[in-house]
C-alpha atoms as a printed R data frame, in Angstrom:
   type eleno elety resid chain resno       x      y      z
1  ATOM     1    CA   UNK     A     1   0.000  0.000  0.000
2  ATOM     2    CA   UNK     A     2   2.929  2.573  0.753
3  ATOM     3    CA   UNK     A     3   4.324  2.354 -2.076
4  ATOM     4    CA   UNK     A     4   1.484  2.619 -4.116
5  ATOM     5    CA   UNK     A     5   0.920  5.826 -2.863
6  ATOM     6    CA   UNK     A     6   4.729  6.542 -3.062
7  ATOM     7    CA   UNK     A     7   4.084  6.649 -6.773
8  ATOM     8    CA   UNK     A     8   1.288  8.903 -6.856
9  ATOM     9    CA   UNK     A     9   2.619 11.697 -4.119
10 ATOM    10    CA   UNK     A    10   5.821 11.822 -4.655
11 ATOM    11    CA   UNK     A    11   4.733 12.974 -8.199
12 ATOM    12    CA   UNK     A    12   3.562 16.153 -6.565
13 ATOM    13    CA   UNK     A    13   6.046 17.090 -4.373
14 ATOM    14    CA   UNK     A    14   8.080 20.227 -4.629
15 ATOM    15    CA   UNK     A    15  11.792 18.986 -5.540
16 ATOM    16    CA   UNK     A    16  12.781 21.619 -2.305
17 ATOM    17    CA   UNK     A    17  11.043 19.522  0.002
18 ATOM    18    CA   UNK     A    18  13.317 18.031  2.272
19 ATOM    19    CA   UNK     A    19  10.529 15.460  4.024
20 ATOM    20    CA   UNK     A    20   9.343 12.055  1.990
21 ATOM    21    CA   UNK     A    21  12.105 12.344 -0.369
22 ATOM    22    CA   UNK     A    22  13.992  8.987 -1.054
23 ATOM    23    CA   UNK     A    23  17.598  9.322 -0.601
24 ATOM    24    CA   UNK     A    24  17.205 12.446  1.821
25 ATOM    25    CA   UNK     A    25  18.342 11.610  4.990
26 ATOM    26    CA   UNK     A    26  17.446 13.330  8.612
27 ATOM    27    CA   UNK     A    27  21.388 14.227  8.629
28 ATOM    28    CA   UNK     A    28  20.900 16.890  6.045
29 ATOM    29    CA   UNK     A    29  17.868 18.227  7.258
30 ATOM    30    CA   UNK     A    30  19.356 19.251 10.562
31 ATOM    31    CA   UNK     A    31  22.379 20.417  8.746
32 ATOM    32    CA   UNK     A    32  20.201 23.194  6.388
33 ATOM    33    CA   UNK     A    33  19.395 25.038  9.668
34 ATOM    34    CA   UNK     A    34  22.540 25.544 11.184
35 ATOM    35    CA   UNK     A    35  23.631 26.917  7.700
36 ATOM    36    CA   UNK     A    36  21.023 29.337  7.115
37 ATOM    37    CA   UNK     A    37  22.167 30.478 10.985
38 ATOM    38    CA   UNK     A    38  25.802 31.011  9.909
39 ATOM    39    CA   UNK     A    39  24.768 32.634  6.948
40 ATOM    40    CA   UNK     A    40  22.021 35.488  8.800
41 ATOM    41    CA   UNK     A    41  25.044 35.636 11.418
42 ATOM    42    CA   UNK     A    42  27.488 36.366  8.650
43 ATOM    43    CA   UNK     A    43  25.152 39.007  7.079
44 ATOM    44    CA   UNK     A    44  24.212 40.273  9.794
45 ATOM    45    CA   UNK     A    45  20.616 39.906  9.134
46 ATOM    46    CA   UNK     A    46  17.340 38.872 11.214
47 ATOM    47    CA   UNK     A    47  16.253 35.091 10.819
48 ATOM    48    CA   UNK     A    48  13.074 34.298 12.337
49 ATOM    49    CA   UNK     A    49  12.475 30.203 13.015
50 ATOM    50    CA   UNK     A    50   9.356 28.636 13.454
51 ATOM    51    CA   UNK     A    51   9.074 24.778 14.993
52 ATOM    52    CA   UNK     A    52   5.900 22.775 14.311
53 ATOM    53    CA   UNK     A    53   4.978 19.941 16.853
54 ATOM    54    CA   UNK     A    54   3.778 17.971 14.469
55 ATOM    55    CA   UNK     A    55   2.251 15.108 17.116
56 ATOM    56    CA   UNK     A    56  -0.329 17.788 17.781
57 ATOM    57    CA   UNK     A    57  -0.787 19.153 14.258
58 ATOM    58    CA   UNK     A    58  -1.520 15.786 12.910
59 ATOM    59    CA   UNK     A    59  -3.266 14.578 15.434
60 ATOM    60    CA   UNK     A    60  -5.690 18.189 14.286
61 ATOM    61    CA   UNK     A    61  -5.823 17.352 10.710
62 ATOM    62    CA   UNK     A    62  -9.281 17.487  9.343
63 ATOM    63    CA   UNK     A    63 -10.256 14.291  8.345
64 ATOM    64    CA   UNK     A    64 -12.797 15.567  5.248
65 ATOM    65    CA   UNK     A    65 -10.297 17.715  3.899
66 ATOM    66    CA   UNK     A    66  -7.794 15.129  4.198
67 ATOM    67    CA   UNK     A    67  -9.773 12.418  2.106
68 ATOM    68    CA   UNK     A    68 -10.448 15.026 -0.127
69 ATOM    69    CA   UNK     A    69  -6.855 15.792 -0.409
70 ATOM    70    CA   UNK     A    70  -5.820 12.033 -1.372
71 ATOM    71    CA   UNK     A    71  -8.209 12.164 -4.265
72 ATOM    72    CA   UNK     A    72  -6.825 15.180 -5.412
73 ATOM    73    CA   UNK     A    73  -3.276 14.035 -5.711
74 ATOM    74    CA   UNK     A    74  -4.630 10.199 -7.376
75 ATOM    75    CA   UNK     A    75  -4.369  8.488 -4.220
76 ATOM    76    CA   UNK     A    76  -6.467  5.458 -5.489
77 ATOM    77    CA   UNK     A    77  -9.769  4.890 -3.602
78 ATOM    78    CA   UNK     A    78  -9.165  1.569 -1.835
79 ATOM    79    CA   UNK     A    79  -5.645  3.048 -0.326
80 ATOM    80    CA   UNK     A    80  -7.597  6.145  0.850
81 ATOM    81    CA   UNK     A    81 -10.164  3.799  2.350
82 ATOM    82    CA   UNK     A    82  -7.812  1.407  4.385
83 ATOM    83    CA   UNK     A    83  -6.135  4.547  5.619
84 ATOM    84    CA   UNK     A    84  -9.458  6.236  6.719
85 ATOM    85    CA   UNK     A    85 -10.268  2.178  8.685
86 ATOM    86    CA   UNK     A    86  -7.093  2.878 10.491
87 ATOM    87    CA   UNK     A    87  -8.035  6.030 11.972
């Protein structure tokens, strides 16, 4: 079932996306931070950083938007369904 949907998202998603990118590991995502850092620091410039706890925002997700959602991006119907038995 995952990667079934693999196929159909990943079709979608923004090449700058760090997150559910094959070959992207968690080691370069915490890297791109500390860069951007020693960059504002070394232009002198104001960064502003927000963090997202994303237990709770998940765990807020609308669930009709979110079915609507996997149809949009071709999420086929009987993967959308056995998601929507887990929850």
């Amino acid at each position: 079932m995952l990667n079934r949907m693999k196929d159909c998202v990943h079709a979608q998603l923004r090449d700058r996306q760090a997150g559910f990118h094959k070959d992207r590991s968690c080691t370069d995502q915490t890297t791109t931070p500390w860069i951007i850092v020693e960059q504002s620091i070394g232009w002198n410039s104001s960064l502003y950083i927000n963090f997202i706890d994303y237990e709770k925002a998940f765990g807020s997700v609308d669930r009709t938007t979110l079915w609507k959602l996997l149809r949009h991006y071709g999420v086929l119907q009987k993967i959308s369904y056995r998601i929507h038995m887990i929850d």
